[in-house]
LOVODO-778853 format. One record per residue (C-alpha): residue number from 1; residue in three letters; z, y, x. Coordinates in nm, 2 decimals, decimal comma, padded with zeros to 4 digits. Layout:
N
{k->NUM r->ALA z->Z y->Y x->X};
...
! end
This chain:
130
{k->1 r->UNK z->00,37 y->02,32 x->00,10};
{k->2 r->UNK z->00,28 y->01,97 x->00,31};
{k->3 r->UNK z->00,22 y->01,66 x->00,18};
{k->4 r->UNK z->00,57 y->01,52 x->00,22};
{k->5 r->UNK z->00,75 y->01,82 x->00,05};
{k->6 r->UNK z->00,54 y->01,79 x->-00,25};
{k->7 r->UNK z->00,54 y->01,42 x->-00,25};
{k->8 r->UNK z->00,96 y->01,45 x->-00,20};
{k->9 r->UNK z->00,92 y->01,73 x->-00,55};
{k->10 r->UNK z->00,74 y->01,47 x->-00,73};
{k->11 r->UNK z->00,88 y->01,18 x->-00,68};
{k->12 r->UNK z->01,25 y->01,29 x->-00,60};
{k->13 r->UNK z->01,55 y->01,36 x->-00,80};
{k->14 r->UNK z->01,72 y->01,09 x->-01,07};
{k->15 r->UNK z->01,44 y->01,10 x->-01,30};
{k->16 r->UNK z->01,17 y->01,03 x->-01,12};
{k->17 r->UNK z->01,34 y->00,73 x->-00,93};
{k->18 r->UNK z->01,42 y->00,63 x->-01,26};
{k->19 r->UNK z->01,09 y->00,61 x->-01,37};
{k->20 r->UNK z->00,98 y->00,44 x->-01,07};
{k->21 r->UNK z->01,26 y->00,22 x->-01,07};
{k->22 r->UNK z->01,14 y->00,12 x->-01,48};
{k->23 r->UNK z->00,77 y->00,03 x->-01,36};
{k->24 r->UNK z->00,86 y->-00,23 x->-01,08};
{k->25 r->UNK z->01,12 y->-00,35 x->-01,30};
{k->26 r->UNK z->00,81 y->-00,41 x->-01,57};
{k->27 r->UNK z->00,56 y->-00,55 x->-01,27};
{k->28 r->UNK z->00,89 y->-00,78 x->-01,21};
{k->29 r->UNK z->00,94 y->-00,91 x->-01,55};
{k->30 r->UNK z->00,53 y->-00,93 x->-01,58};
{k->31 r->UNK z->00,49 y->-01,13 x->-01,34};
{k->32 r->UNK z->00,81 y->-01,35 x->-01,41};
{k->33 r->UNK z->00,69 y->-01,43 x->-01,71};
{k->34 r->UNK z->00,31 y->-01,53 x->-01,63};
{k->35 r->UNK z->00,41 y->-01,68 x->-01,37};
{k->36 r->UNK z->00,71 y->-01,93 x->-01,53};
{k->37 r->UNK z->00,66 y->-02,22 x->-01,36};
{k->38 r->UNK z->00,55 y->-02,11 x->-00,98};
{k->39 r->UNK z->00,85 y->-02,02 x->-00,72};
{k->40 r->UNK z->01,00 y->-01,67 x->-00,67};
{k->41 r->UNK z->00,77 y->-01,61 x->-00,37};
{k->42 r->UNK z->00,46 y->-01,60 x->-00,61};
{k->43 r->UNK z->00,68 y->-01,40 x->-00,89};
{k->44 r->UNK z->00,72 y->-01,16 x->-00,58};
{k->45 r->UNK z->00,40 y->-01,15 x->-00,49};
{k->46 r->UNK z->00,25 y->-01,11 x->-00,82};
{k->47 r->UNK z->00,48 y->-00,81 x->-00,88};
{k->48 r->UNK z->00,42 y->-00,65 x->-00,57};
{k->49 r->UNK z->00,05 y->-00,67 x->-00,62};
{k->50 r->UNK z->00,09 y->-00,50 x->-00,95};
{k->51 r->UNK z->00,29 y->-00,23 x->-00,81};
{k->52 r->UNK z->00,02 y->-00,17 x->-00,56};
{k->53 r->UNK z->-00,22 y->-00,17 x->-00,78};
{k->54 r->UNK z->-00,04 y->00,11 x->-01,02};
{k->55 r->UNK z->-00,06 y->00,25 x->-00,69};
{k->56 r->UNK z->-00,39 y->00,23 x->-00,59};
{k->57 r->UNK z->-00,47 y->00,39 x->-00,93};
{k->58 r->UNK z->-00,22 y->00,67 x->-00,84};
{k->59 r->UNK z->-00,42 y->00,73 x->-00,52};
{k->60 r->UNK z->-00,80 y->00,70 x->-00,74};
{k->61 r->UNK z->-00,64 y->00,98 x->-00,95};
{k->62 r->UNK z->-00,50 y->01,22 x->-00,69};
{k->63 r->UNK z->-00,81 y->01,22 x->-00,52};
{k->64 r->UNK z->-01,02 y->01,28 x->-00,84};
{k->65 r->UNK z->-00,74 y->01,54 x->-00,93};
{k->66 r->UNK z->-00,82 y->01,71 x->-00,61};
{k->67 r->UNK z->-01,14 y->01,70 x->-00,70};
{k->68 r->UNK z->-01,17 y->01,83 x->-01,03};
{k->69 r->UNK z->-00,91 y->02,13 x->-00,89};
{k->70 r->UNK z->-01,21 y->02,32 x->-00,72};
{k->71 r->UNK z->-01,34 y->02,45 x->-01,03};
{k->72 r->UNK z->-01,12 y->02,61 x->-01,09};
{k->73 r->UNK z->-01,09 y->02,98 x->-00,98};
{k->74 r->UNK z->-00,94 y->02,99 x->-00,63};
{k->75 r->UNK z->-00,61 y->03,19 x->-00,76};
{k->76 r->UNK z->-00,54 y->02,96 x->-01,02};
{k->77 r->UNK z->-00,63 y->02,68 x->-00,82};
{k->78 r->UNK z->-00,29 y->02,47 x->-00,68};
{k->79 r->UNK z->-00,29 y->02,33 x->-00,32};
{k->80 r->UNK z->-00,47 y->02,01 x->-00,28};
{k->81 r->UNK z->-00,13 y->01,88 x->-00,17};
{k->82 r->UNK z->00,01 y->01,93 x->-00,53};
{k->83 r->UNK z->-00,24 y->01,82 x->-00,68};
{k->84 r->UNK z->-00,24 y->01,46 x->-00,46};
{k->85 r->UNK z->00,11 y->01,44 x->-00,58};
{k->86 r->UNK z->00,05 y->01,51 x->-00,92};
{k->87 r->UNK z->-00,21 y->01,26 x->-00,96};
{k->88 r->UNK z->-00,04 y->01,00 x->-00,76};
{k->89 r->UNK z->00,24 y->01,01 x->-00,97};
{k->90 r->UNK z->00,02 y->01,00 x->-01,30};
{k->91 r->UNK z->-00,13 y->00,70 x->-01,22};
{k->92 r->UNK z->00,16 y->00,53 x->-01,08};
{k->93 r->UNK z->00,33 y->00,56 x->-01,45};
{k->94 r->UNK z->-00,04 y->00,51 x->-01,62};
{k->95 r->UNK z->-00,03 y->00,21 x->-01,42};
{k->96 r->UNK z->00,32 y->00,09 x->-01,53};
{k->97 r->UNK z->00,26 y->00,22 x->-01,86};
{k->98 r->UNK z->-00,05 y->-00,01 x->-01,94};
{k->99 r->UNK z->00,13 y->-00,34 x->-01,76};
{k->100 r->UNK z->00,39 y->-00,24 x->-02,03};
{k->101 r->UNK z->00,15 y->-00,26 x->-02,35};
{k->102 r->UNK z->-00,05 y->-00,54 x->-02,21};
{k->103 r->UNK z->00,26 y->-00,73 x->-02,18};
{k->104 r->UNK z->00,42 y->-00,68 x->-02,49};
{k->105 r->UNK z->00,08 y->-00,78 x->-02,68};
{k->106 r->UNK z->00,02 y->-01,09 x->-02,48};
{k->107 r->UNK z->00,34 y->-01,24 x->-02,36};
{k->108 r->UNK z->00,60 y->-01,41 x->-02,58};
{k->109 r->UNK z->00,92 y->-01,24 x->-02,56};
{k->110 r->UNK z->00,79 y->-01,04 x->-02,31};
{k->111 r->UNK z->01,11 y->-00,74 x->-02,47};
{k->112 r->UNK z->01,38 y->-00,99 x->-02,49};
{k->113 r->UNK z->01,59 y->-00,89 x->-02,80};
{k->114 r->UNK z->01,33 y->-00,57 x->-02,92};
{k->115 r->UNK z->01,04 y->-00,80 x->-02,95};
{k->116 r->UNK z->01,08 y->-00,88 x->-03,32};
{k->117 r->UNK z->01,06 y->-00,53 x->-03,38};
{k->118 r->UNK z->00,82 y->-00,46 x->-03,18};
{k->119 r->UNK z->00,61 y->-00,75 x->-03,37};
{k->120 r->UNK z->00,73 y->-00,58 x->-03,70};
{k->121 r->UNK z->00,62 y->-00,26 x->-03,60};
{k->122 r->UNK z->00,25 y->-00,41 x->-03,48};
{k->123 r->UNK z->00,21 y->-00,56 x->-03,82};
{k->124 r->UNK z->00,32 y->-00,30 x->-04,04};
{k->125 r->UNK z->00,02 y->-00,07 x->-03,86};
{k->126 r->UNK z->-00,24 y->-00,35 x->-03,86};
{k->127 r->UNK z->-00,20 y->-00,37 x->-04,22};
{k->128 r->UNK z->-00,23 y->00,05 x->-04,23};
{k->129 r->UNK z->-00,58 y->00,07 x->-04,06};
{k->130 r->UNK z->-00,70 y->-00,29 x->-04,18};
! end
């Protein structure tokens, strides 16, 4: 397959938009909230740079997916294609998935109405492994 059918595989359908859709929507409300006194061009900008940068880690991962793929035995190996695609889309929600934790341990109200659970929950284990 070319690059643009497997990216279109990957990254198409309801799902996947969905997901994608989540993570900007969590580099939005990021950078809304560290940034609460600056203007919506900087809450923009600071959003968009986090994006990109789940991105850029999406693009570090492909390539080292593609890498690690030639050890395997050439039958069972997967065009490098697929395996771009695969890793791009792995580090785009690895990305999005660590904005997610850092924000809900560092920014106040950073969930809206689940916070306090949230908070509950985060207490309850630091008392377990304390």
């Amino acid at each position: 397959m070319s690059m643009e059918s497997e990216i279109r595989g990957r990254f198409g359908g309801f799902w996947n938009s969905l997901i994608l859709l989540f993570i900007i929507i969590i580099c939005l409300r990021f950078a809304s909230l560290e940034l609460a006194e600056e203007n919506l061009t900087a809450k923009v900008l600071c959003a968009l740079h986090l994006f990109l940068g789940c991105v850029a880690a999406g693009v570090l991962l492909g390539i080292l997916k593609i890498f690690l793929a030639f050890s395997n035995q050439t039958y069972t190996r997967a065009p490098a294609s697929a395996n771009f695609a695969a890793g791009l889309k792995y580090g785009i929600v690895a990305g999005g998935l660590l904005i997610l934790i850092v924000g809900m341990m560092q920014l106040n109200n950073f969930l809206g109405v689940f916070q306090p659970i949230f908070n509950g929950l985060l207490v309850k284990l630091t008392t377990i492994f304390a």
